[in-house]
C-alpha positions, 0 to 999 in steps of 0.5 A: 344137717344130716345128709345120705349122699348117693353115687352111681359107678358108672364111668368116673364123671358121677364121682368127679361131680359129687367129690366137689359138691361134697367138699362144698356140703362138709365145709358148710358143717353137714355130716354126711354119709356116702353110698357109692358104687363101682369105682366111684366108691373107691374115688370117693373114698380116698377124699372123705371118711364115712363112704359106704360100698354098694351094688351099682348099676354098670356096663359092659363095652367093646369095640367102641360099643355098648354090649346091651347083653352082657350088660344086662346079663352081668347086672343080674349076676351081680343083682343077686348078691347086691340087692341083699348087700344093700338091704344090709347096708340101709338097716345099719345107716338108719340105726346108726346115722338117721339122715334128714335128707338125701342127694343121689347121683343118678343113685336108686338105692339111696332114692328108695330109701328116702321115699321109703322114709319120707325125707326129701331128695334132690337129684344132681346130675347131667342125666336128666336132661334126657327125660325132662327136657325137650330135644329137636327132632335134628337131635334125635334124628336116626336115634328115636327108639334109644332115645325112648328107651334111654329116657324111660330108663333115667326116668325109672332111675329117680322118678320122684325126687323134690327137684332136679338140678341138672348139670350141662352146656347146652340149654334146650328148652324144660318139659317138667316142673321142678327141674333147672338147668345149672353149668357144669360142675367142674373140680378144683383143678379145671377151675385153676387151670391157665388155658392157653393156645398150643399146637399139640391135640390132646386124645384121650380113648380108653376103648378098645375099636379105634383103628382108623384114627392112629393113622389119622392122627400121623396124617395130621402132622401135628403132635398128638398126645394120647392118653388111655390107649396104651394103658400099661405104659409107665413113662411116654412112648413117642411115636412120630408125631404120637406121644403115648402118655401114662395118665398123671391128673396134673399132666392131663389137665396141663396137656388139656389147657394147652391143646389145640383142639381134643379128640375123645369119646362124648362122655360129659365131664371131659366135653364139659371141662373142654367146653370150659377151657375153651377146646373145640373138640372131635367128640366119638360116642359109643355105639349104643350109649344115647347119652353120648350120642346126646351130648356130641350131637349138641356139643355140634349144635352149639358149635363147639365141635362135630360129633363123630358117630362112627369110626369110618368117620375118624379116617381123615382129621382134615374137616375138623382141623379146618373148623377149629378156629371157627369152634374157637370162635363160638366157645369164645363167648361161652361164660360160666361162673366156676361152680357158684349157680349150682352150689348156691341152689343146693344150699337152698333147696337143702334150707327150703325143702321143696314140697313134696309132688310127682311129675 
């Protein structure tokens, strides 16, 4: 089959995701071609041939916090030569490629090119869960107008798609039809790795407005390797019991299955690999990202970890320290199957195309 697969750039954890899916799709025979932004279009394009750059939505953060302004402001900049950039892009794909289905990644464009089409499309991604699922009011607690705005802006992003798989660790309860919930999609590497029981916390914060917890982290006494903080470093830079290292993947997931515990902002492909390795972990959500805010209020919820929704919170480690082996105990029992559910229900959605309706 002919399949147009669709990648927002935001954040790394879309390209992640859909490197392994289309690694399963290719090896299944299907020629795809790839629509991708930001830095997903270069991640992916180092993996598969066939990936085409185009206009993505992105934000702008500072200080641990999303900048709405500035976000919306560098969009519409941006906009003004995307959109053409775009339009170019899906006139010479359906000359050229013809595809008979798609699958977006939290992607509009490739989207609207399939309704504009008729062809079916599936939805994949950990951003649904916000619009379709039901939450607890201890959920949305002090957060109900950006969980509403949120979710009108994911609904908005693919409205109607045939179905919606949804990738997450926690299980709260479908609104909409259509619509499943599978585990997290996890690459290669994660499903490889040993976990076992170190000593060492690994953090990893590559925004700026942490201030509190270099200091907390020295109070711990425990060695503390930090990955993203000092972005420029060539080789490790040791500090007391801080071990600034430059990012190396393989060294990062060897740190990561080892590692005591993690410490990190509340982005879902990390908190889904620590689930997975059985790491509780200190989640820190960027101000103004209800995602984030989603995904450490539930990762607490289920008791893998607490959630920290400011930096004042970071000033002393000790609590989550003393709860660790409690979260350990709780992520004992967590069981996922590698990447199987997931990859078996795209195969059939793309043989068993769903009815075309809209909810």
């Amino acid at each position: 089959m002919k399949i147009l697969y669709g990648v927002v750039g935001e954040g790394m954890g879309h390209a992640m995701r859909s490197r392994v899916v289309l690694e399963h799709l290719t090896g299944q025979g299907h020629e795809i071609v790839i629509m991708a932004s930001g830095r997903a279009n270069s991640f992916l394009a180092k993996h598969f041939q066939g990936v085409n750059k185009i206009h993505g939505f992105h934000m702008i953060s500072e200080e641990n916090r999303i900048r709405r302004g500035k976000t919306l402001w560098s969009n519409v900049l941006s906009g003004v030569t995307g959109v053409p950039q775009n339009i170019a892009a899906y006139f010479k794909l359906i000359k050229e490629f013809e595809p008979e289905a798609v699958i977006s990644d939290f992607e509009s464009w490739t989207y609207l090119y399939a309704k504009a089409n008729s062809l079916p499309i599936l939805s994949i991604d950990n951003m649904q869960i916000i619009n379709r699922c039901q939450h607890p009011p201890e959920i949305l607690e002090g957060a109900r107008v950006d969980f509403e705005i949120t979710r009108a802006f994911v609904k908005s992003k693919l409205p109607f798609c045939d179905q919606y798989l949804i990738t997450t660790f926690f299980r709260p309860p479908l609104r909409k039809e259509r619509t499943a919930l599978y585990p997290p999609i996890l690459r290669r590497e994660i499903l490889e790795a040993k976990p076992t029981a170190g000593d060492h916390l690994l953090v990893y914060q590559t925004k700026e407005g942490f201030g509190p917890l270099g200091a907390a982290l020295q109070r711990t006494g425990l060695e503390c390797r930090v990955y993203g903080m000092r972005r420029d470093i060539k080789t490790d830079e040791v500090e007391g019991n801080l071990r600034y290292r430059p990012f190396d993947e393989k060294t990062f997931i060897a740190d990561l299955a080892s590692a005591r515990a993690v410490i990190a902002a509340a982005g879902f492909t990390l908190m889904g690999e620590a689930v997975y390795l059985r790491k509780p972990m200190l989640a820190v959500p960027l101000e103004r990202q209800f995602e984030q805010l989603l995904n450490a209020r539930y990762l607490q919820h289920e008791g893998y970890g607490e959630s920290a929704e400011n930096v004042e919170a970071l000033a002393s480690l000790d609590g989550f320290l003393q709860n660790v082996p409690r979260y350990s105990d709780k992520l004992a029992s967590y069981r996922q199957d590698g990447n199987r559910e997931l990859l078996a229900a795209v195969d059939h959605h793309l043989a068993h195309p769903a009815e075309r309706a809209g909810s």
